[in-house]
N, C-alpha and C positions, 0 to 999 in steps of 0.2 A: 740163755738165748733161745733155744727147744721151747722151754715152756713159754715165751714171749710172741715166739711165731706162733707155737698150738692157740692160743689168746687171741690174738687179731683176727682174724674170722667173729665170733663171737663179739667182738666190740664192737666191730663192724655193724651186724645185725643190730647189735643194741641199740646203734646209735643212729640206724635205719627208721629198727622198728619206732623208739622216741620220737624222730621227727615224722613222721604219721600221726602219731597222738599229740604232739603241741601243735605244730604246724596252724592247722583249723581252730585249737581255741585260742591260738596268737591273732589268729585271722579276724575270728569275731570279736575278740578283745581290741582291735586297734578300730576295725569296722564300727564299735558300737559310739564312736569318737568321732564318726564322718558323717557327713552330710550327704544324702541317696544318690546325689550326680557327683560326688567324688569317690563315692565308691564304686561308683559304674565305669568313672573315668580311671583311679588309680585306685585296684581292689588291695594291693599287696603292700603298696606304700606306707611310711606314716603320714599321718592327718596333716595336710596344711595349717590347720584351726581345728584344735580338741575342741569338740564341740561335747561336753557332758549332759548339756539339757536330756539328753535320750538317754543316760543314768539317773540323772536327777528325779526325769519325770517319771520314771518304773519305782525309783524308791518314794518318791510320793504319792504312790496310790496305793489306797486305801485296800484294794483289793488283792494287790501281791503282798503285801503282809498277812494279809487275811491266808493266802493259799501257802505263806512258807507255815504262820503255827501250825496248821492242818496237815501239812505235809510233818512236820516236827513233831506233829501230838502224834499219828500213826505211828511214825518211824519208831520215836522212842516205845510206846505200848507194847508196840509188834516186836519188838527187842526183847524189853524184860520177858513177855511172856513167853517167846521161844526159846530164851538160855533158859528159863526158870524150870519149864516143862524138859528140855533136852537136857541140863543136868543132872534133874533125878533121874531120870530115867537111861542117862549113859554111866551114872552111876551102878545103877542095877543091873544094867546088862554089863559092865565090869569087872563089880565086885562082887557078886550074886551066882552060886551056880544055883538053877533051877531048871525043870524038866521045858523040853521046848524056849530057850533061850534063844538059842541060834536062829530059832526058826523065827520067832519075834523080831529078833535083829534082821531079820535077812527082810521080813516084811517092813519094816522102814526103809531100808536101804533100797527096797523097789522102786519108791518113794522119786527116786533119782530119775528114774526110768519113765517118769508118769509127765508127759510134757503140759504145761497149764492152759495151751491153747484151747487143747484136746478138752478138758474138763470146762471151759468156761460156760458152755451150757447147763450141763447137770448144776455147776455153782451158782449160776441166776435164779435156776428153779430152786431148790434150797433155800439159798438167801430171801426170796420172794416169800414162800410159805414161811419162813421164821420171821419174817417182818422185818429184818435188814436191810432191805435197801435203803440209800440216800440215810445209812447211817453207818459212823467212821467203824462199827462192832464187825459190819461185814467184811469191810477190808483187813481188818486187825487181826481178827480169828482165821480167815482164808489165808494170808502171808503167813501166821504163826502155822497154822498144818502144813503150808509147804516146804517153811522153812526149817521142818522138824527133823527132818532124813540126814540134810549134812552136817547140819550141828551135833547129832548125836552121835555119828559117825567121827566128829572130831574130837568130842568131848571123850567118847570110849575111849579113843584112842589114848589121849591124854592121862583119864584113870587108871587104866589100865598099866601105864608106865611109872603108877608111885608104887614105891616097892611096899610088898605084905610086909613086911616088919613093923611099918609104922602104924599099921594098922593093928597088929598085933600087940604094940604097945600102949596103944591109948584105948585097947579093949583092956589089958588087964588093968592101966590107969582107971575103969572104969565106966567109960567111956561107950555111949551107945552109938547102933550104927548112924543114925542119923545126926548124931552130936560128932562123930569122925569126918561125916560129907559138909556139916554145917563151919565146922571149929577148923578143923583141917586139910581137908581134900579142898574143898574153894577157895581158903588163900594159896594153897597151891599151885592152882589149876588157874590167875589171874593171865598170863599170856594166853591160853586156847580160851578163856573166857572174853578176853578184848577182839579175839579174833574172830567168832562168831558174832561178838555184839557189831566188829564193821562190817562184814558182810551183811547184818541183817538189816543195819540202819541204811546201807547203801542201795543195799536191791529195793528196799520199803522207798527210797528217797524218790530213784530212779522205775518206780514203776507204773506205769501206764494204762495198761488196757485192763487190769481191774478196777482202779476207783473210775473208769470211764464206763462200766459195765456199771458199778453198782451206784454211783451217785448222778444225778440230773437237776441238782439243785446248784445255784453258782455257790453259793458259802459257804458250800460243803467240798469244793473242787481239791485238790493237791496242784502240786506247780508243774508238772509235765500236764495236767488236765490244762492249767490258765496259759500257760504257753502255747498249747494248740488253738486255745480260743485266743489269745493275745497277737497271735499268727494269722488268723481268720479277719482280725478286727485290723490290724494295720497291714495288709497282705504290701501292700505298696510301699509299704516303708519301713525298707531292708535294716537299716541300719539301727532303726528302734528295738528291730526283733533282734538284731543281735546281743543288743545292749541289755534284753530280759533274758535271752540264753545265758550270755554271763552271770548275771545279778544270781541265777536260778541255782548256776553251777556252783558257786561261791560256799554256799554251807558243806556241800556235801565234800568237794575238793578240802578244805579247811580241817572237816574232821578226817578227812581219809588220812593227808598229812601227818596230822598230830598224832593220831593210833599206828601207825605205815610198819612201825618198827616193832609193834605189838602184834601184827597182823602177820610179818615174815616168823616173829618166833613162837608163834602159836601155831601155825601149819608144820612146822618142823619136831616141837615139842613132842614127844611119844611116838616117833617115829621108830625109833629102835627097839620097840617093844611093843604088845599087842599088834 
């Protein structure tokens, strides 16, 4: 009974904080089903008459397909390349002692500290001179350098927690280090490996003010780019825009889902060690 009282507080919040996060996408999800004077008139209702023509007509255009592969090609690129970089190298700084280690580690881990607002100039001028703009390499390459700090810091951690013995045995099996990281340490390491792969594909999904910085071409857009311009273009017609907020939301919600439970046991994984 003790621990059931100590609990209620806590459910509480939970189930607070939950309806804050569905609330608004229940809202737009039933909104994108209304007709603009029934949403003016009953915002919270359901639809007298589902009206789907304002789904129908977002997935019939040519141009939000266009902005989810673009958005799909980044996300997934910017992915491989940040676990592929961030696991050799949280290998290294795990399994490796070598002089100025710490101090290496410590320099990504500033990494956290370094807000992207603040750099977005210096990254234009960059990308400019390398001839990146209005191409998806600038976006891909700049998410993968920022996305290198947490990931490395997860994956260490991770490494760090399979025990030297095993290592010790597939060295005297014969076994080189990089045949231990390739053959063993990564099917290992598959929970803190799904875990950084969702964060990376989620933040790449949900981001904004880079591919708005570096692209000015429409066919190069991602789908937070086509929703401000889809915003712009039917400002008056609430209900459509909500109908592409959904549509937009749909991939990224679907995979978060699917990985949700690879994501909680990969942030916990190596917790008690390193």
């Amino acid at each position: 009974m003790n621990r059931t009282k100590n609990t209620v507080p806590l459910h509480v919040i939970a189930w607070v904080v939950g309806a804050f996060m569905v609330i608004p996408v229940v809202y737009a999800l039933l909104g994108g089903f209304k007709s603009n004077s029934e949403l003016s008139e009953n915002p919270f209702g359901l639809p007298k008459t589902w009206m789907t023509a304002n789904y129908t007509d977002v997935l019939g255009s040519g141009s939000f397909w266009l902005q989810v592969w673009n958005s799909t090609f980044i996300a997934v690129v910017t992915t491989v390349l940040t676990v592929a970089l961030s696991a050799l190298a949280g290998f290294v700084f795990a399994r490796f002692a070598f002089r100025g280690r710490e101090l290496f580690f410590t320099l990504f881990t500033a990494g956290l500290m370094f807000p992207f607002a603040v750099a977005i100039l210096p990254i234009f001028v960059l990308l400019r001179t390398l001839g990146l703009l209005d191409n998806p390499l600038g976006v891909i390459l700049t998410q993968a350098a920022f996305g290198l700090p947490l990931t490395i810091i997860i994956l260490r951690g991770f490494f760090r927690s399979i025990p030297g013995e095993i290592e010790e045995a597939a060295t005297i099996d014969g076994c080189t280090p990089f045949g231990f990281f390739w053959r063993i340490l990564l099917p290992m390491a598959r929970p803190a490996i799904a875990t950084v792969s969702v964060l990376a594909i989620v933040g790449s999904w949900n981001n904004f003010m880079l591919p708005l910085v570096v692209f000015s071409e429409e066919a190069s857009w991602t789908l937070p780019l086509g929703i401000q311009q889809f915003q712009g273009q039917y400002a008056s017609d609430t209900a459509r825009i909500l109908a592409y907020l959904i549509l937009a939301m749909v991939p990224a919600l679907g995979f978060y889902a699917i990985a949700e439970r690879h994501l909680v046991g990969g942030l916990t994984a190596g917790a008690t060690k390193g």
